[in-house]
MDTraj code that builds the backbone (N, CA, C; nanometers):
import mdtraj as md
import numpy as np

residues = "UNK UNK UNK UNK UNK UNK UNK UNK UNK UNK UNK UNK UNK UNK UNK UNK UNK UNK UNK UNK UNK UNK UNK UNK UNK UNK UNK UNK UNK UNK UNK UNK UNK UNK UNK UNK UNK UNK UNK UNK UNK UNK UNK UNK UNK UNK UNK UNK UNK UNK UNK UNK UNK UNK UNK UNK UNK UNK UNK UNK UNK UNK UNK UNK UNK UNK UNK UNK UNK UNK UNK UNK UNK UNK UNK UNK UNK UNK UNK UNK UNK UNK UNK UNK UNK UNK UNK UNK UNK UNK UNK UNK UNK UNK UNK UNK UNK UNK UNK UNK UNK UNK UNK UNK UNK UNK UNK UNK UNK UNK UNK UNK UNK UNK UNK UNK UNK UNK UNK UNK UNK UNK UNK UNK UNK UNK UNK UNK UNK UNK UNK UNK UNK UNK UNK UNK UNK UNK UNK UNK UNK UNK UNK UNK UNK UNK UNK UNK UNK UNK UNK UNK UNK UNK UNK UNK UNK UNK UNK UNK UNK UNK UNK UNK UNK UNK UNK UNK UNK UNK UNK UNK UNK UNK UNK UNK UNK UNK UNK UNK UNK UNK UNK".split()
xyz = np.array([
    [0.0831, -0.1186, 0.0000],
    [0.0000, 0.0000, 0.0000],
    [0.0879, 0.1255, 0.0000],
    [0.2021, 0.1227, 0.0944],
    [0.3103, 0.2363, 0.0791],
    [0.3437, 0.2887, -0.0569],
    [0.3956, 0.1525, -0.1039],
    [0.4304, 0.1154, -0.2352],
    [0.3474, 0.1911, -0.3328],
    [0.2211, 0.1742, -0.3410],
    [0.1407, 0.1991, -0.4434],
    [0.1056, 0.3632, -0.4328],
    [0.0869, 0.4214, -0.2879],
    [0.1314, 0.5458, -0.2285],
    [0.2336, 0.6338, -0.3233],
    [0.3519, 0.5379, -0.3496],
    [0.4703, 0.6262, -0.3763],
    [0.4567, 0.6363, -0.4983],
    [0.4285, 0.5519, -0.5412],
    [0.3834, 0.5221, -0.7183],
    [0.2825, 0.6689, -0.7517],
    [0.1761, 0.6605, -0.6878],
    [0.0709, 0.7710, -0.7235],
    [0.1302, 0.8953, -0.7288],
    [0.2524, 0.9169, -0.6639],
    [0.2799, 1.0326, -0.6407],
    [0.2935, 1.1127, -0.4495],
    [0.2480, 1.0018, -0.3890],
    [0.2388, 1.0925, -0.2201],
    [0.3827, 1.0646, -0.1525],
    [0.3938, 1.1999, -0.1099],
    [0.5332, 1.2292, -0.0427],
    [0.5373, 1.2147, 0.0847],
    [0.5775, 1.1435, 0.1296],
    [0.6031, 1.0654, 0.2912],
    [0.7204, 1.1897, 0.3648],
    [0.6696, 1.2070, 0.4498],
    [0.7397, 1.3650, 0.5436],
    [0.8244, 1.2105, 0.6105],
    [0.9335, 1.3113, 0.6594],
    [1.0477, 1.2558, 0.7367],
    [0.9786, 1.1567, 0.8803],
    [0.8567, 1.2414, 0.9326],
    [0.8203, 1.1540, 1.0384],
    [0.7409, 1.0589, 1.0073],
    [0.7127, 0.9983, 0.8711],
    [0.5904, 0.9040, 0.8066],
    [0.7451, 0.7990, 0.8087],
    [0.8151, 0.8389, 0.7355],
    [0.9303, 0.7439, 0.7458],
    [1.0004, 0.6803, 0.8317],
    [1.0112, 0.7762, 0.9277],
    [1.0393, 0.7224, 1.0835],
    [0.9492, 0.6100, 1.1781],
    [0.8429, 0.6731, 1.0883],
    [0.7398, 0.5984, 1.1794],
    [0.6915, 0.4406, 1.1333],
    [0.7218, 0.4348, 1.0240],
    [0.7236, 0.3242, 0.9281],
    [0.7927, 0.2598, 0.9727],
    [0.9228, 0.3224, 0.9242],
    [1.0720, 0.1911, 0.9582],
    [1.0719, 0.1736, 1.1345],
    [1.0333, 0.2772, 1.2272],
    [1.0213, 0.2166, 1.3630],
    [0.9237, 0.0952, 1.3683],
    [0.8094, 0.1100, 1.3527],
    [0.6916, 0.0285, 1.3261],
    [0.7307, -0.1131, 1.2760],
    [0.7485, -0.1186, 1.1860],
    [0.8064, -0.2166, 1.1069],
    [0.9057, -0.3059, 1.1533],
    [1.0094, -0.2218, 1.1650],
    [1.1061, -0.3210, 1.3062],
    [1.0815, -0.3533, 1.4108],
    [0.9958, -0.2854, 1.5040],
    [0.9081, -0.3230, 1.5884],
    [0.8354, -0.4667, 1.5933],
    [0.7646, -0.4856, 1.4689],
    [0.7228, -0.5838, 1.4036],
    [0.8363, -0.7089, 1.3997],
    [0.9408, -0.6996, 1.3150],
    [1.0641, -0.7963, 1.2609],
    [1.1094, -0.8370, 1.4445],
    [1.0798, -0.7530, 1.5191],
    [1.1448, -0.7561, 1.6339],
    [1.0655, -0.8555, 1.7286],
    [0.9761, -0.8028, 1.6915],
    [0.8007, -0.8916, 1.8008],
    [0.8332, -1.0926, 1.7554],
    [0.8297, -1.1155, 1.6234],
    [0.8417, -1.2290, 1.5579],
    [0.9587, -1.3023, 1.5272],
    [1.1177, -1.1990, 1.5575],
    [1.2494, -1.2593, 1.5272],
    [1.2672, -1.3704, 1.5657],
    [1.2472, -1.4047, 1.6958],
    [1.3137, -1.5336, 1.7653],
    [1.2267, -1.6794, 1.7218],
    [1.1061, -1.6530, 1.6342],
    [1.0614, -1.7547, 1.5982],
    [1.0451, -1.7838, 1.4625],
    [1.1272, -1.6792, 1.4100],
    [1.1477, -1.7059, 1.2487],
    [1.1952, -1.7768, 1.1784],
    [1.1962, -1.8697, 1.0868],
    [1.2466, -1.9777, 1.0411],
    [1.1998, -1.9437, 0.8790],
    [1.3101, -2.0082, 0.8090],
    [1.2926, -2.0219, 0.6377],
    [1.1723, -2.0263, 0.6304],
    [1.0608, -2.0094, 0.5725],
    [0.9398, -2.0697, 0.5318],
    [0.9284, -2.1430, 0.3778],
    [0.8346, -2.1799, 0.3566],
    [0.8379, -2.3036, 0.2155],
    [0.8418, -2.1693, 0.1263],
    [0.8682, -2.2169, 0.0360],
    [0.8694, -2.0946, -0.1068],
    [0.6934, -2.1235, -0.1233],
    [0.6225, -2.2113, -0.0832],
    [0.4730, -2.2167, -0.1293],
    [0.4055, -2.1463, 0.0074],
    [0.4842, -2.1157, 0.0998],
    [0.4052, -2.0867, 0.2585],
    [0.4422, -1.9535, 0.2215],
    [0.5397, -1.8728, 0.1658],
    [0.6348, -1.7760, 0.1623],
    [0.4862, -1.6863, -0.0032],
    [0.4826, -1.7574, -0.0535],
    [0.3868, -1.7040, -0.1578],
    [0.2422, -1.6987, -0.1226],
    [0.2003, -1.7768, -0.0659],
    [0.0570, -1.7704, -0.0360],
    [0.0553, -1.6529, 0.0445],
    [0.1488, -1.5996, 0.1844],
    [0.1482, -1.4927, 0.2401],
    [0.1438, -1.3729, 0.1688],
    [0.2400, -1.3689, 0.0709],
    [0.2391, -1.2488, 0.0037],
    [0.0876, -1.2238, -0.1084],
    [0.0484, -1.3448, -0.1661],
    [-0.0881, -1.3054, -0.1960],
    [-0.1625, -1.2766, -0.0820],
    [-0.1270, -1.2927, -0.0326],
    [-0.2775, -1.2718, 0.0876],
    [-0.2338, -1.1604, 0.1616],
    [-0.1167, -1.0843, 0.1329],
    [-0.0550, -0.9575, 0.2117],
    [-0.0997, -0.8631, 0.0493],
    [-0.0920, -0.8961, -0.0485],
    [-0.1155, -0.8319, -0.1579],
    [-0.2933, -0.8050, -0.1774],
    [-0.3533, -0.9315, -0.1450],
    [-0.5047, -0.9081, -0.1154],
    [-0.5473, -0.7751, -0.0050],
    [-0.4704, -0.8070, 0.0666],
    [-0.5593, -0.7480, 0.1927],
    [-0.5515, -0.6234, 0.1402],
    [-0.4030, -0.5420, 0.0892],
    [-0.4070, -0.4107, 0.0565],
    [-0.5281, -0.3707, -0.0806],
    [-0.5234, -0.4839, -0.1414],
    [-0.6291, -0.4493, -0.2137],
    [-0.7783, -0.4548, -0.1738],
    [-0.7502, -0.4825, -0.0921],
    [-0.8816, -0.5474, -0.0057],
    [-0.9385, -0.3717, 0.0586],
    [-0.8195, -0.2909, 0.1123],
    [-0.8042, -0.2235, 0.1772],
    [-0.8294, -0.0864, 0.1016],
    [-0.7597, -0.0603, -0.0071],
    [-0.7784, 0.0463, -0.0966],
    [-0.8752, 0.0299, -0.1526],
    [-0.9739, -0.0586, -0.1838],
    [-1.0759, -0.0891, -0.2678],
    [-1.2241, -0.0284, -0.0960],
    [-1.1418, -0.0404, -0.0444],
    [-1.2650, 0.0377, 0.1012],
    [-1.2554, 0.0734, 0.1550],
    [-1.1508, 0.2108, 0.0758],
    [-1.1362, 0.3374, 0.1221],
    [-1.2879, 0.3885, 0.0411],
    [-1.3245, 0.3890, -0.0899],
    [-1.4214, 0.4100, -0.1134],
    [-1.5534, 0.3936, -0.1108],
    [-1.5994, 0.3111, 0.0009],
    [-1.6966, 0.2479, 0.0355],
    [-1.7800, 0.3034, 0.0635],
    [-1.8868, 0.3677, 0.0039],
    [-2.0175, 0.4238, 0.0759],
    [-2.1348, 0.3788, 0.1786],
    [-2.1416, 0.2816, 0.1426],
    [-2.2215, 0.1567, 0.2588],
    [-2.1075, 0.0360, 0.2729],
    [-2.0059, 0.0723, 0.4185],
    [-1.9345, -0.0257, 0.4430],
    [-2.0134, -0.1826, 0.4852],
    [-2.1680, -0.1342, 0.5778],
    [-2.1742, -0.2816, 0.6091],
    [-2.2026, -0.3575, 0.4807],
    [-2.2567, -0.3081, 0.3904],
    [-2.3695, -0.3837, 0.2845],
    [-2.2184, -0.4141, 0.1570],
    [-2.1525, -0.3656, 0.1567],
    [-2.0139, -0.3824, 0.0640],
    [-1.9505, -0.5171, 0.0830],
    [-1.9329, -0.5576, 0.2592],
    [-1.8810, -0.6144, 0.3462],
    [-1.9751, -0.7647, 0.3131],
    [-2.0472, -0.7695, 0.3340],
    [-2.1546, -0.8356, 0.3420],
    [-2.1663, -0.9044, 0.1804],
    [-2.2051, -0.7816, 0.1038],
    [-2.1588, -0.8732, -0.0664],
    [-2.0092, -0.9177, -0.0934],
    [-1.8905, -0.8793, -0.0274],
    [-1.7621, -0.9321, -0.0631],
    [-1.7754, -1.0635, -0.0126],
    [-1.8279, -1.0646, 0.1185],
    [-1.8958, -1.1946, 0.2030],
    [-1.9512, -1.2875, 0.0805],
    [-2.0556, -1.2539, 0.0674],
    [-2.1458, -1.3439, -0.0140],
    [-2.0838, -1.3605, -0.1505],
    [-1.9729, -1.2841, -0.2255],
    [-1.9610, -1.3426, -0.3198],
    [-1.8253, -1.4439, -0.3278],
    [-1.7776, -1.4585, -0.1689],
    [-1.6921, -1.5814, -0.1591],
    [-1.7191, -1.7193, -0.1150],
    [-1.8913, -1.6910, -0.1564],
    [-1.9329, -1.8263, -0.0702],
    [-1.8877, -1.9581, -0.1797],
    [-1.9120, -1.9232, -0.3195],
    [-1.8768, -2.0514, -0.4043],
    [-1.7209, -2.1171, -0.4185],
    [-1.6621, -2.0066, -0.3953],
    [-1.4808, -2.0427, -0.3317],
    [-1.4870, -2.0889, -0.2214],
    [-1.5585, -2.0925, -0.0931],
    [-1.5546, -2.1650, -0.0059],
    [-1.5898, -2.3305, -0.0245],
    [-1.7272, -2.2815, -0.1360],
    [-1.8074, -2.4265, -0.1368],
    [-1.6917, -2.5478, -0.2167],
    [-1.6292, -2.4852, -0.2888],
    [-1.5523, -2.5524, -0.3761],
    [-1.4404, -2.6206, -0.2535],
    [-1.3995, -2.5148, -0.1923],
    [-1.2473, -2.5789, -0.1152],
    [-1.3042, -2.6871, -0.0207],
    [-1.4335, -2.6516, 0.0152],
    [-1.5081, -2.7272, 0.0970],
    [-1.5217, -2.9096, 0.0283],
    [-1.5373, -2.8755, -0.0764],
    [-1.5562, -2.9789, -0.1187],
    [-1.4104, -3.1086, -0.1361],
    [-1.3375, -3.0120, -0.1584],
    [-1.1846, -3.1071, -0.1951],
    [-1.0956, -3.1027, -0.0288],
    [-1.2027, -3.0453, 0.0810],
    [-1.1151, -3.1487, 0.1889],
    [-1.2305, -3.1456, 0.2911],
    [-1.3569, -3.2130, 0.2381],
    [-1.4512, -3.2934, 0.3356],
    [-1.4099, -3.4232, 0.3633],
    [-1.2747, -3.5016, 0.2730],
    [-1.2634, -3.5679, 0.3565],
    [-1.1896, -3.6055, 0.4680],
    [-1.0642, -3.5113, 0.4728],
    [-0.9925, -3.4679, 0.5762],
    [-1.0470, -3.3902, 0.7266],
    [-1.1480, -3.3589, 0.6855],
    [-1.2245, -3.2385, 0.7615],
    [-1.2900, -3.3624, 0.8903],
    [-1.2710, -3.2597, 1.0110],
    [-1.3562, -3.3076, 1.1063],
    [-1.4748, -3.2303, 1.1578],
    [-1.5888, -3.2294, 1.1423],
    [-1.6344, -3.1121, 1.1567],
    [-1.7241, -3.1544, 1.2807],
    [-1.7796, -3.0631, 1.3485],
    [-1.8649, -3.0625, 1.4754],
    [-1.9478, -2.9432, 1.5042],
    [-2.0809, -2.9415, 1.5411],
    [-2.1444, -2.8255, 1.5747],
    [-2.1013, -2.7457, 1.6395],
    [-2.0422, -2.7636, 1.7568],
    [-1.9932, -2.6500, 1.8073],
    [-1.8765, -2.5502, 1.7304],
    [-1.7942, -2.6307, 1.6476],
    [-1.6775, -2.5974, 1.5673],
    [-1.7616, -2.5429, 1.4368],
    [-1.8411, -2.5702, 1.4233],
    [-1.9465, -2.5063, 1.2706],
    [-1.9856, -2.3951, 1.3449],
    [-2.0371, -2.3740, 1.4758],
    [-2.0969, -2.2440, 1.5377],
    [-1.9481, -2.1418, 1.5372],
    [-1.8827, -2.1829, 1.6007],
    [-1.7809, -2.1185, 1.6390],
    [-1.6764, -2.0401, 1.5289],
    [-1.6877, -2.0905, 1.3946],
    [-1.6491, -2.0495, 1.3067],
    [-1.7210, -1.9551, 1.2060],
    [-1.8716, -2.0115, 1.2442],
    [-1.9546, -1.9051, 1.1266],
    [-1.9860, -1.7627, 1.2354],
    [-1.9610, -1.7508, 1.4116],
    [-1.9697, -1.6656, 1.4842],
    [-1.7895, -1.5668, 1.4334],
    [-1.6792, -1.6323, 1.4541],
    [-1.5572, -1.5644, 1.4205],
    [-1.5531, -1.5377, 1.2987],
    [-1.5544, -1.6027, 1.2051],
    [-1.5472, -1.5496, 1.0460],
    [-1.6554, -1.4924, 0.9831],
    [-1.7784, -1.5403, 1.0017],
    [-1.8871, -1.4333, 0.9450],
    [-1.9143, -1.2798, 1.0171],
    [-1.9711, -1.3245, 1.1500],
    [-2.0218, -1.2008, 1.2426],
    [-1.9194, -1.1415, 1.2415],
    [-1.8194, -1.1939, 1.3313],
    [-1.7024, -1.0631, 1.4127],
    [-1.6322, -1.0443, 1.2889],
    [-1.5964, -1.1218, 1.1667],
    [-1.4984, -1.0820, 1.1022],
    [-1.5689, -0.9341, 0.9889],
    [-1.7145, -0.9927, 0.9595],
    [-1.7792, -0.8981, 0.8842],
    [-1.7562, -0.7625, 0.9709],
    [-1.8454, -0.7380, 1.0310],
    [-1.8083, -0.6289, 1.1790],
    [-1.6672, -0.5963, 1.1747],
    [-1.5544, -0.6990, 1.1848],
    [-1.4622, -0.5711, 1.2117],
    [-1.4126, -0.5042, 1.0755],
    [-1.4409, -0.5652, 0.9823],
    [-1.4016, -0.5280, 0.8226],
    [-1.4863, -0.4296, 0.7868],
    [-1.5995, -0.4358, 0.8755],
    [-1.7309, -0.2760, 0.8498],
    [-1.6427, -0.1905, 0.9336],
    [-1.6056, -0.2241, 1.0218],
    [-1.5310, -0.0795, 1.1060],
    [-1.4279, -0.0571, 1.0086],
    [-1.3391, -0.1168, 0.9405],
    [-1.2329, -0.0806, 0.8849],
    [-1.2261, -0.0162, 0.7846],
    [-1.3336, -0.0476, 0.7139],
    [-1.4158, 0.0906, 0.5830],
    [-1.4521, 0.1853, 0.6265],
    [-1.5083, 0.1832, 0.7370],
    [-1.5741, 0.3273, 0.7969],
    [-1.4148, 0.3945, 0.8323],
    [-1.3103, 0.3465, 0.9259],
    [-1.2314, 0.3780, 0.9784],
    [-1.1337, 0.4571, 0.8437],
    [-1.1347, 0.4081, 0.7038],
    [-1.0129, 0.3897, 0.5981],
    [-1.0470, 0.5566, 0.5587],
    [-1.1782, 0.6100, 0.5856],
    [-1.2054, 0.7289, 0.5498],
    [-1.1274, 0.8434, 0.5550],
    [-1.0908, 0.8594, 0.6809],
    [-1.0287, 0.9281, 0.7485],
    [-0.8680, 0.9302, 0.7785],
    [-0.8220, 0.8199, 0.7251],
    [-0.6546, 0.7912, 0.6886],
    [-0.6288, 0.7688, 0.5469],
    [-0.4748, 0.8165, 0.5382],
    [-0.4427, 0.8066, 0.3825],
    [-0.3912, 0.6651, 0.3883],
    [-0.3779, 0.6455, 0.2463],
    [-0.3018, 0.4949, 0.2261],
    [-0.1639, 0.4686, 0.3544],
    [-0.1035, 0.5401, 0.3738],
    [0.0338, 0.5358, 0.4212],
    [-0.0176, 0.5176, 0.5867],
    [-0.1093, 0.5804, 0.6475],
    [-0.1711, 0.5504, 0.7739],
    [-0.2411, 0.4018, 0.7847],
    [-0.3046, 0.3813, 0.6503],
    [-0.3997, 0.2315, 0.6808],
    [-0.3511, 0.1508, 0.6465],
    [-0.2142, 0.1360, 0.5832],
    [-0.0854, 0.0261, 0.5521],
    [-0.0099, 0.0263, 0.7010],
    [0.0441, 0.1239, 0.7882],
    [0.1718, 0.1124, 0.9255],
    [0.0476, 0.0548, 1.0429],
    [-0.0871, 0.1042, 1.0227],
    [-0.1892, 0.0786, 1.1635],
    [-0.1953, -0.0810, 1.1297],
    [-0.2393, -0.1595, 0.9830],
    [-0.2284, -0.2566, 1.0357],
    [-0.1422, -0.3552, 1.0883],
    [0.0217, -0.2856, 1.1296],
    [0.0820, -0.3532, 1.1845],
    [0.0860, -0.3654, 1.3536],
    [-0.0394, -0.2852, 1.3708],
    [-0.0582, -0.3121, 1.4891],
    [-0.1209, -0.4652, 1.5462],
    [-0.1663, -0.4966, 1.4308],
    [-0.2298, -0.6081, 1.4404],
    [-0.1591, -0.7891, 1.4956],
    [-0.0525, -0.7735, 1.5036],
    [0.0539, -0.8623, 1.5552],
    [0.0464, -0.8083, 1.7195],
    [0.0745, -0.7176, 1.7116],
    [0.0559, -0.6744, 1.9121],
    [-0.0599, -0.6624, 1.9469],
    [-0.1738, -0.6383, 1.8809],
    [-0.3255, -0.6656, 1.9376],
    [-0.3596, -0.8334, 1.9459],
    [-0.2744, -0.9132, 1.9036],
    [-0.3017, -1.0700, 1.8706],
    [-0.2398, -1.0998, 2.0301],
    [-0.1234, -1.0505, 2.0290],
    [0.0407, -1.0789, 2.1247],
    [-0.0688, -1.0525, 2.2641],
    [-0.1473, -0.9551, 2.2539],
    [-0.2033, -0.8884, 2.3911],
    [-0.3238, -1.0131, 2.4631],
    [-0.3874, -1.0208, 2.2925],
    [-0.4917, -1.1087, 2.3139],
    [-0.4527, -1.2418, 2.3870],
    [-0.3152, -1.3058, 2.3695],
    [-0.2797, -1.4267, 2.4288],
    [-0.2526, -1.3694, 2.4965],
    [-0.1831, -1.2896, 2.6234],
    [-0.1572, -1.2154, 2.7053],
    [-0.2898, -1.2672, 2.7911],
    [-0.4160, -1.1969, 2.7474],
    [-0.5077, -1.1676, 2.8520],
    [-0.6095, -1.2777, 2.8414],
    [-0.6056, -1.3877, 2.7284],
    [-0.7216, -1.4467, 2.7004],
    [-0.6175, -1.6218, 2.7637],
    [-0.4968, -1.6381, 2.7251],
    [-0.4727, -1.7836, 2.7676],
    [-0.2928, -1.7599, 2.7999],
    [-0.3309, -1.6548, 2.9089],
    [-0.1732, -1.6287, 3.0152],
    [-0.0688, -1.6224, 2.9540],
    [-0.0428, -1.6076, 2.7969],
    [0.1374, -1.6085, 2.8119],
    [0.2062, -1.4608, 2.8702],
    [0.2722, -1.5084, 2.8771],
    [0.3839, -1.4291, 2.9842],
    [0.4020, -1.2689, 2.9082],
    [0.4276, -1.1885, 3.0029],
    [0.4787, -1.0406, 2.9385],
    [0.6066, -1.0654, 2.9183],
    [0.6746, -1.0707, 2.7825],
    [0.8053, -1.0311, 2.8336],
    [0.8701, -0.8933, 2.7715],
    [0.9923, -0.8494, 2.8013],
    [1.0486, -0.7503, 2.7653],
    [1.0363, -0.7308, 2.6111],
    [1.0469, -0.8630, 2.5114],
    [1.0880, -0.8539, 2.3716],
    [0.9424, -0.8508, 2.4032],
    [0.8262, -0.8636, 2.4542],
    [0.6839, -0.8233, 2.3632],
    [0.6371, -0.6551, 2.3925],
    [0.7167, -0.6391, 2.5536],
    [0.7060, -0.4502, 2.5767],
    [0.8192, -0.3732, 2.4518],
    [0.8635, -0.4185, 2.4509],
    [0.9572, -0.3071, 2.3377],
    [0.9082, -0.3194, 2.2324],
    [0.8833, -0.4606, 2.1780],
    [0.8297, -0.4370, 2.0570],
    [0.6826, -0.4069, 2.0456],
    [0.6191, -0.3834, 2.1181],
    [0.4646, -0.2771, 2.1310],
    [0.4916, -0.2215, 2.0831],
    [0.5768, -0.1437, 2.2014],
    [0.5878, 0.0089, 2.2184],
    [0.6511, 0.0525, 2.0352],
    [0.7238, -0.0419, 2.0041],
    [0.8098, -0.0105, 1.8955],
    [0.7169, 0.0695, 1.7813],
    [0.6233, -0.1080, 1.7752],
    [0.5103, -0.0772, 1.6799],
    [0.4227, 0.0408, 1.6619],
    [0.3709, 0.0475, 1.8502],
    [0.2715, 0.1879, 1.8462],
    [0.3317, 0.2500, 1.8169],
    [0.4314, 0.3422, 1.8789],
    [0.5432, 0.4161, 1.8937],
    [0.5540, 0.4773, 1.7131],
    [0.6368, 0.3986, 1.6483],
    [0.5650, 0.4081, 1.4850],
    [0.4437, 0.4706, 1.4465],
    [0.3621, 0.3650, 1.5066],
    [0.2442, 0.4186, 1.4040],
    [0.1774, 0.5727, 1.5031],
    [0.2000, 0.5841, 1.5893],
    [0.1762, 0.7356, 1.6583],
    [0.2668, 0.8364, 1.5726],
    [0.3963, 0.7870, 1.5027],
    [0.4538, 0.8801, 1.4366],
    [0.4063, 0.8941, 1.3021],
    [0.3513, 0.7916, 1.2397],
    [0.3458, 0.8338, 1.1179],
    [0.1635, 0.8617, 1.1155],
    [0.1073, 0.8715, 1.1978],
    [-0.0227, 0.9486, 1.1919],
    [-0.0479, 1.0348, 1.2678],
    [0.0491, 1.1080, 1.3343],
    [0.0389, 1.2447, 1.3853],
    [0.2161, 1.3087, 1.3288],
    [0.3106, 1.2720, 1.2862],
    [0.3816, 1.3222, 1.2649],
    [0.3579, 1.4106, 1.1392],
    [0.3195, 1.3761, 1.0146],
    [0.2920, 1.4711, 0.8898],
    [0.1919, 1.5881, 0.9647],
    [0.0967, 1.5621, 1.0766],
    [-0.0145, 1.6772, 1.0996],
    [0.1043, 1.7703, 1.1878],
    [0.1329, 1.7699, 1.2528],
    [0.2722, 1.8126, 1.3587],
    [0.3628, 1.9060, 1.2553],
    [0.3998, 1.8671, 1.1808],
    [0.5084, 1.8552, 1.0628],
    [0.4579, 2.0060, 1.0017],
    [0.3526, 1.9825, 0.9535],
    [0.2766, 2.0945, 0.8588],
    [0.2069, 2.1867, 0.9289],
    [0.1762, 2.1576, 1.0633],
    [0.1070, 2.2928, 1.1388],
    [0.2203, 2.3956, 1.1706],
    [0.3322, 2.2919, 1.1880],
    [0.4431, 2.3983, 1.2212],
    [0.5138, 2.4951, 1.1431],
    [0.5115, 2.4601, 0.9986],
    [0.5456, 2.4950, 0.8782],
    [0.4515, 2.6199, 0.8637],
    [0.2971, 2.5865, 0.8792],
    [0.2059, 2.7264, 0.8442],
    [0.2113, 2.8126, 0.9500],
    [0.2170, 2.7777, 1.0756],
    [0.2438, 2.8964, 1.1512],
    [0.3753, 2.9514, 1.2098],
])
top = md.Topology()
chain = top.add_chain()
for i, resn in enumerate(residues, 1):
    res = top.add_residue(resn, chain, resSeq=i)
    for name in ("N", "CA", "C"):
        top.add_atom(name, md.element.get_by_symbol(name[0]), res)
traj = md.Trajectory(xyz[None], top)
């Protein structure tokens, strides 16, 4: 999304950059100690699906009715589901509670939070709604934190802080930047 940012033409102020590359390492920093080669096929599927999301993302910045947008992107992945569904029912174990529990996390909450995130994309430029979702690794980190006890440690406080820390710079640093300039 940066990427495509720079392409269009938008000029990243010194503190968008700062706030990026803090952010970002923040990130490399949160996940280092458990990093390992990944498959060249584990290594590609990520990047489509890191390439989706931004498209996923710029495509609802323009969203006029986020829930009802949300809701047809929903519904028009149901025959890609039905299909994958089909080529591993027989691997599949399935159970009601695990059928509830999945159409409650991936339909409801996931629709919902993807409606907040259109409503939210309004109000940030590309370069803000590309560094915020790297908050999303320390909102996960927190969630095991508070939902099934793992431990605080130092490498997950620094690299928060790293992350927020970032993204506080690169979405108040350009406003900071330019008020100071006009007055």
């Amino acid at each position: 999304m940066i990427l495509l940012s720079l392409i269009s033409g938008t000029r990243l102020h010194v503190a968008e950059w700062t706030g990026v590359t803090i952010a970002f390492t923040g990130l490399v920093y949160l996940v280092l100690p458990g990093v390992t080669a990944p498959s060249v096929s584990g290594f590609a599927l990520m990047a489509v699906a890191g390439v989706a999301w931004g498209m996923y993302t710029l495509k609802g910045r323009n969203s006029k009715w986020p829930l009802m947008d949300t809701a047809s992107n929903f519904l028009r992945t149901t025959p890609l589901v039905l299909l994958l569904a089909l080529f591993t029912f027989s691997h599949a174990n399935y159970s009601s509670e695990g059928m509830f529990l999945a159409a409650l996390s991936g339909g409801i909450t996931s629709g919902i939070g993807y409606t907040i995130w259109y409503i939210a994309l309004k109000g940030l430029s590309s370069t803000q709604a590309a560094v915020l979702q790297l908050s999303v690794p320390v909102i996960a980190a927190m969630g095991g934190v508070i939902f099934v006890s793992e431990a605080i440690t130092i490498r997950l406080v620094i690299s928060a802080a790293m992350v927020l820390g970032g993204i506080l710079l690169v979405i108040v640093g350009k406003y900071y930047s330019v008020s100071t300039r006009t007055t």
